[in-house]
C-alpha positions in Angstrom: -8.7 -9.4 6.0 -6.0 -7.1 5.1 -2.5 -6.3 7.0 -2.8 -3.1 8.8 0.4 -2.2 7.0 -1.5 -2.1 4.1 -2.9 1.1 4.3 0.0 2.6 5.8 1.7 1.8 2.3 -1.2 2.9 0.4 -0.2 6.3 2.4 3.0 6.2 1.2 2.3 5.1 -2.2 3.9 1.9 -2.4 2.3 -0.6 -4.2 2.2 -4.2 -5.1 4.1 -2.9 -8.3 6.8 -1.0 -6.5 7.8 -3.5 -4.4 8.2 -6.4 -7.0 10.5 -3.9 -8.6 12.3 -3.5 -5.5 12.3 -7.2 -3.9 11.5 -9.5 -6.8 8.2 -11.5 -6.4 5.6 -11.1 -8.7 2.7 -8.3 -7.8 0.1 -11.4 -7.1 1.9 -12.5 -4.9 2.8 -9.0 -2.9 -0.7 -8.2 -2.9 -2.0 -11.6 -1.4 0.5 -11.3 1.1 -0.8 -7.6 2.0 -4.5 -9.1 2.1 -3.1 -11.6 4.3 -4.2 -14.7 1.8 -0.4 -16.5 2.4 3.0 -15.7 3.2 5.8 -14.3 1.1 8.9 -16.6 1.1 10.1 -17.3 4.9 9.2 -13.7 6.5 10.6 -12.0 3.2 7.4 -10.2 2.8 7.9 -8.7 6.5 11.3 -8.0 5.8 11.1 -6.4 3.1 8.3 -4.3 4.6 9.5 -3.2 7.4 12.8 -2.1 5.1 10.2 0.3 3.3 8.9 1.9 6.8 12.9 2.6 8.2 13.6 4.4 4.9 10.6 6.6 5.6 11.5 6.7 8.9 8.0 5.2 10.5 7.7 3.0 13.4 7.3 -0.5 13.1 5.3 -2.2 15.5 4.2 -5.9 16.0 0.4 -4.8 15.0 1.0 -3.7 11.4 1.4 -7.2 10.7 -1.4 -8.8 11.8 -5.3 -8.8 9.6 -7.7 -5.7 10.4 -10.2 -6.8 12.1 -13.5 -4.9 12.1 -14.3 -6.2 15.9 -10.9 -3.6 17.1 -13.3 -0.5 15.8 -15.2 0.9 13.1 -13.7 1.7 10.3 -14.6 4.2 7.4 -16.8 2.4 5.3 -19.9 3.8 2.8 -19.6 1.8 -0.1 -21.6 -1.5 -0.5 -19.0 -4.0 -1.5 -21.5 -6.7 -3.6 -20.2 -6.0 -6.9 -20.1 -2.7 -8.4 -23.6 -2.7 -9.7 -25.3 0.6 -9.9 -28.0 0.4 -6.7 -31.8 0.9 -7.2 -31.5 4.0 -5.4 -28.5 5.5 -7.5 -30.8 4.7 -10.8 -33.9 6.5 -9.4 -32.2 9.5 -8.1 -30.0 9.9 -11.2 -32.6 8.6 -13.9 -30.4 6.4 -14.8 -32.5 3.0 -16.9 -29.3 1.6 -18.0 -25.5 1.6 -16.0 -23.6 3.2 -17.9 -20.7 1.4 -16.7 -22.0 -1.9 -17.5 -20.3 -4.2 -20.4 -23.4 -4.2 -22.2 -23.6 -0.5 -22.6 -21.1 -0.7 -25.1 -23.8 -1.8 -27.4 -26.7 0.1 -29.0 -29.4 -1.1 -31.2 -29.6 0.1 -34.7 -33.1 1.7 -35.8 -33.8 -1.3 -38.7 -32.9 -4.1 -35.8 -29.8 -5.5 -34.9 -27.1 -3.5 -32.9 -22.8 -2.0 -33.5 -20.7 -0.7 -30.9 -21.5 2.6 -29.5 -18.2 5.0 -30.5 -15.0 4.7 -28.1 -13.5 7.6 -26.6 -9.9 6.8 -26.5 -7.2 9.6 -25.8 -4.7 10.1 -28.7 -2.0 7.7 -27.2 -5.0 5.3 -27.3 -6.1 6.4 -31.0 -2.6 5.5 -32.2 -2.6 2.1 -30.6 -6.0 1.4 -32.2 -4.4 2.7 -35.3 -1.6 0.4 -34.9 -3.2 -2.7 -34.6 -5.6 -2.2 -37.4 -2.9 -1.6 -40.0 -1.6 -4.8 -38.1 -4.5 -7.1 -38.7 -4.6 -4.9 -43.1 -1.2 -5.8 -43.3 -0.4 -9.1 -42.0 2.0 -8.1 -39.2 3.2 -8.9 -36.0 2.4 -7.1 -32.7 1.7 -7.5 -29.1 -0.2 -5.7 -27.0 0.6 -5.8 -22.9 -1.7 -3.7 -20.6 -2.8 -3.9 -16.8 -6.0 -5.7 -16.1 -9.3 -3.5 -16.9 -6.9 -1.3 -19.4 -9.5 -1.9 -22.2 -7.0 -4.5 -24.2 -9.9 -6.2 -25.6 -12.1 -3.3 -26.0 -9.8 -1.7 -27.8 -8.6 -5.1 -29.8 -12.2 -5.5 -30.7 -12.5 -2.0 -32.2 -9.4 -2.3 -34.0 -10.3 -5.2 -36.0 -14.0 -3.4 -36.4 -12.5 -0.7 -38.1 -9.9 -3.1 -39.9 -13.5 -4.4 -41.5 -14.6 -1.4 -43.0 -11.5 -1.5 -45.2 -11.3 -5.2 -45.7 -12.5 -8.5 -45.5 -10.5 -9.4 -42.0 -11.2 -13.1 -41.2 -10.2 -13.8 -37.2 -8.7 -16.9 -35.9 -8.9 -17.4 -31.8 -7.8 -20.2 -30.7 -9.9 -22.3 -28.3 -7.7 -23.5 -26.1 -8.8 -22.1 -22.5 -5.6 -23.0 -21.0 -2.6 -20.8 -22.8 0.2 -22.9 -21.1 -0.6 -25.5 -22.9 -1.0 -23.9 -26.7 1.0 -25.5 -29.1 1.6 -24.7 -32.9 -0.2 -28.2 -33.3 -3.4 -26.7 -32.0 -3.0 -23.3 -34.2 -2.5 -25.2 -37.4 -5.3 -27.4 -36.4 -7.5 -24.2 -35.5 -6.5 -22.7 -38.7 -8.2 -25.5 -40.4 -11.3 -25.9 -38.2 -12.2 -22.1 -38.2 -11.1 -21.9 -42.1 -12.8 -24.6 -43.8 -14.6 -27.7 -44.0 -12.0 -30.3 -43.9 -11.2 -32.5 -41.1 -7.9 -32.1 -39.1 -5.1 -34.3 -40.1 -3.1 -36.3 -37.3 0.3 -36.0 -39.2 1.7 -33.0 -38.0 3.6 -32.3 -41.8 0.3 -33.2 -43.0 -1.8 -31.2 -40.5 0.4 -27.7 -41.3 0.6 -28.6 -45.1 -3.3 -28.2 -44.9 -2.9 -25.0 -42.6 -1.0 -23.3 -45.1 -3.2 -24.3 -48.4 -6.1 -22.7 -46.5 -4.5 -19.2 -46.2 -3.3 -19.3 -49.5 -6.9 -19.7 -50.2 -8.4 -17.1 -48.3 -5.9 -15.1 -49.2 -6.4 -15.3 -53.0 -10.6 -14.9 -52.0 -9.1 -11.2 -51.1 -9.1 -11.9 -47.4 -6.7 -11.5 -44.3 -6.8 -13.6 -41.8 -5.6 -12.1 -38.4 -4.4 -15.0 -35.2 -5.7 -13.4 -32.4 -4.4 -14.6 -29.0 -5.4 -13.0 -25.4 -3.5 -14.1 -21.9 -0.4 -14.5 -24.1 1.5 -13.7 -21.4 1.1 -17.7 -20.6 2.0 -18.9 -24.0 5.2 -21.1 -23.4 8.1 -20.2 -25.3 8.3 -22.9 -27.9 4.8 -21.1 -29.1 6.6 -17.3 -29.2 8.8 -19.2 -31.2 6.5 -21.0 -33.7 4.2 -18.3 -34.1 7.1 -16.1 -35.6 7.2 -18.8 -38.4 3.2 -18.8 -38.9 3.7 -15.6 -39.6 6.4 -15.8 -42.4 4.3 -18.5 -44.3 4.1 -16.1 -47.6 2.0 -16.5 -51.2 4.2 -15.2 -53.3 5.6 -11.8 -51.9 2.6 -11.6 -49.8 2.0 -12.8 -46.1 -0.8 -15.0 -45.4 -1.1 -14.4 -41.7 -1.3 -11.8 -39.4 -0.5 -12.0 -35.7 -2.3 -9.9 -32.6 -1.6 -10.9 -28.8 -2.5 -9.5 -25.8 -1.9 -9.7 -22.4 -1.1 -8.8 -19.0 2.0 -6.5 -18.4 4.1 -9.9 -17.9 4.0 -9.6 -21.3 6.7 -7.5 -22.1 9.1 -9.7 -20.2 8.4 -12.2 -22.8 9.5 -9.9 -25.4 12.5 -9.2 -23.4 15.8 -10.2 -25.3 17.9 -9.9 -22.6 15.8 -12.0 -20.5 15.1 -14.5 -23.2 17.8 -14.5 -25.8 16.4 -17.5 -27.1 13.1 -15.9 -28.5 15.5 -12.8 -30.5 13.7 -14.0 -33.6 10.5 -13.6 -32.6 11.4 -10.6 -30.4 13.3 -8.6 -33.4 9.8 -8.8 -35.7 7.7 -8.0 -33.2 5.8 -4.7 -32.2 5.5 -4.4 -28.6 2.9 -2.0 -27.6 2.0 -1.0 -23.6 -1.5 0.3 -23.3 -1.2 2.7 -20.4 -3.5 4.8 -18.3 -5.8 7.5 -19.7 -4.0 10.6 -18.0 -6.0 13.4 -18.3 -8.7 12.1 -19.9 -11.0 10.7 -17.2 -13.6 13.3 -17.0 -13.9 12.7 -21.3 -14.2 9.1 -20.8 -16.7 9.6 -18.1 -19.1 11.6 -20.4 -18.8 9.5 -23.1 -20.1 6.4 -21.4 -22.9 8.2 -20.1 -23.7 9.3 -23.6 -24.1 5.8 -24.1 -27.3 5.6 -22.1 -28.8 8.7 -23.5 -27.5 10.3 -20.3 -25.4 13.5 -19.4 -22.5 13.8 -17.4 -23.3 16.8 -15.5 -26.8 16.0 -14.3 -24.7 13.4 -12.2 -21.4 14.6 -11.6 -20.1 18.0 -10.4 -17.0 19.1 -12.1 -15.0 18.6 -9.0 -16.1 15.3 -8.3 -14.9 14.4 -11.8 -11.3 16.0 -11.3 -11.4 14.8 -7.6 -11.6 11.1 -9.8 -9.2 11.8 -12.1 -6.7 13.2 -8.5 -7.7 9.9 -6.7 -7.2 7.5 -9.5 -4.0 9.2 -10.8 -2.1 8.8 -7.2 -1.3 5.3 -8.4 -1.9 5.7 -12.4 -4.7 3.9 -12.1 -6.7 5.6 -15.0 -8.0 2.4 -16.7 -11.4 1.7 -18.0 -13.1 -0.8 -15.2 -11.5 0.9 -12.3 -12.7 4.5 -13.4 -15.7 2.3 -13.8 -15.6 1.0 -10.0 -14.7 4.5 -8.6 -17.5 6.2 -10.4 -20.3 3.7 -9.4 -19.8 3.4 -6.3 -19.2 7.4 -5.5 -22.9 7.2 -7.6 -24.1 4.7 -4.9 -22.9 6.8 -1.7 -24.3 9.7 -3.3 -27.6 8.8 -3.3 -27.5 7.3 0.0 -26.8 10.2 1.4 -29.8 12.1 -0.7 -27.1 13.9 -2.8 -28.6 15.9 -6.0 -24.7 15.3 -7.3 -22.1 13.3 -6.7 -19.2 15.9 -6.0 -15.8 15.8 -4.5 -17.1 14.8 -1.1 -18.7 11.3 -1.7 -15.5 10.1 -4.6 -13.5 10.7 -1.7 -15.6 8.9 0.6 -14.7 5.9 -2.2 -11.3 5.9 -0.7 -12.0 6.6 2.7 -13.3 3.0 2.8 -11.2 -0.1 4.6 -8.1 -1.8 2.3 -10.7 -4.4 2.7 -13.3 -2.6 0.4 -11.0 -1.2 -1.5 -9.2 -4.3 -2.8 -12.4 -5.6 -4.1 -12.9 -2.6 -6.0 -9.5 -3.4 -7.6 -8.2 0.3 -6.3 
């Protein structure tokens, strides 16, 4: 259960983000303190709060800081909080066979069998990231790519190296390592070999990297590029940062054998931060940092073009002011990302046809946001 103070910041427009600018603390920890999951530091969190409400002038009172509980009233609340699966009802009404929200709808099925990825819309800031990264993975380089969660990283990552394939033979190498903390260049070089080719991976280390090299020579001279791909590199320590600068020098001639892609969460960029981490400068001067941001202006676009995915149109299910009023909502906070115009959309879908609506219009996206902090932290928004 959420702090009441919560939604009183929400009101202000004071995030998670805001105030880990403002107090330190990272924003996982700021927003299970507002959920009221654990404490922040010894009363910091309240502190710091109730700083927030005295510069705006507001009251603070000993209630704000304790959970909402729905026994002290009822509180606003349409919006079915199981997942964000399109209901039964919202696929009848809307003729909807397929969500076109849903992961899977990415996918469609060729007419001779088999299936590619349906086409992206991505704004033009987008576009050139894309571009970026696939001249990245053609050219052996070195970039990194930090985004918020649900930003469409990997979506985008994927299509990248897609279109990186039409133009080459790119070869990727994803390490299997679950746990990043723990990824050394041991593991790489030993991946390297595993994913490469048929030999078995040496326990010498000079041994084991000796190999690792030989086989990108030899892919290399087949007339392919090999592209490392890590995601969650926001964990890798920093001994990795550092070794993966080297993997990516290892050269045939004038050429580079290996290219370098990682991607991760916005702590990402603090890696790459040489005033932070001096140490890393080596890696940090040859790198491309990229930040994949929101899609301002382009939510209504993005909209349509998933429902095109599922043989669907746009404005059979939404009128046009329920598509700006999700663009107003979700731009409050710049939270224009791919799953959360996702969440917003399905369940203003789901209230709509509840409530026997022929479309969903401004009136049932804003009942989205009239739900409890409760709801509306599950929905990510």
């Amino acid at each position: 259960m959420a702090l009441r103070v919560m939604a009183v910041l929400r009101a202000l427009g004071v995030g998670p983000a805001e105030l880990e600018r403002r107090f330190g603390y990272s924003k996982t920890s700021w927003s299970r303190y507002l959920t009221g999951e654990r404490e922040l530091g010894n009363g910091d969190g309240r502190a710091h709060v109730s700083r927030v409400l005295e510069e705006r002038g507001l009251p603070i009172t000993p209630d704000l800081f304790i959970p909402h509980n729905s026994a002290d009233g009822p509180s606003p609340s349409e919006v079915s909080m199981q997942g964000q699966n399109l209901s039964e009802i919202a696929r009848e009404r809307f003729r909807l066979f397929r969500n076109p929200f849903a992961p899977d709808s990415i996918m469609r099925r060729l007419p001779g069998g088999g299936t590619e990825p349906n086409e992206l819309y991505l704004p033009p800031s987008h576009r050139f990231i894309e571009e970026r990264i696939r001249q990245a993975c053609l050219t052996s380089g070195f970039i990194a790519l930090a985004g918020e969660p649900g930003s469409g990283k990997t979506t985008l990552l994927d299509s990248a190296l897609h279109r990186a394939s039409d133009q080459a033979s790119i070869v990727r190498v994803t390490p299997a390592n679950v746990e990043r903390r723990k990824l050394s260049a041991a593991h790489i070089s030993a991946e390297i070999i595993r994913q490469l080719s048929e030999y078995p991976v040496p326990r010498m280390t000079n041994v084991r990297d000796s190999l690792a090299a030989q086989v990108l020579v030899h892919r290399y001279e087949e007339g392919q590029r090999v592209c490392l791909v890590i995601d969650e590199a926001h964990e890798l320590p920093h001994n990795t940062i550092k070794d993966l600068k080297r993997f990516h020098e290892l050269r045939h001639g004038y050429a580079q054998l290996l290219g370098v892609v990682l991607v991760g969460q916005t702590e990402l960029r603090a890696r790459f931060d040489a005033e932070r981490n001096y140490n890393l400068r080596e890696a940090i001067i040859r790198c491309q940092l990229i930040t994949l941001g929101p899609m301002k202006g382009h939510v209504a676009q993005y909209v349509a073009r998933r429902f095109e995915w599922v043989n669907a149109e746009v404005a059979s299910v939404f009128e046009d002011d329920g598509l700006q009023a999700l663009e107003d909502r979700l731009g409050v906070h710049d939270q224009q990302y791919p799953v959360l115009i996702g969440n917003a959309a399905t369940a203003a879908m789901n209230i709509a046809a509840r409530r026997g609506a022929e479309r969903v219009s401004e009136e049932e996206v804003e009942a989205v946001w009239a739900s409890s902090p409760d709801q509306l932290q599950e929905l990510g928004l």
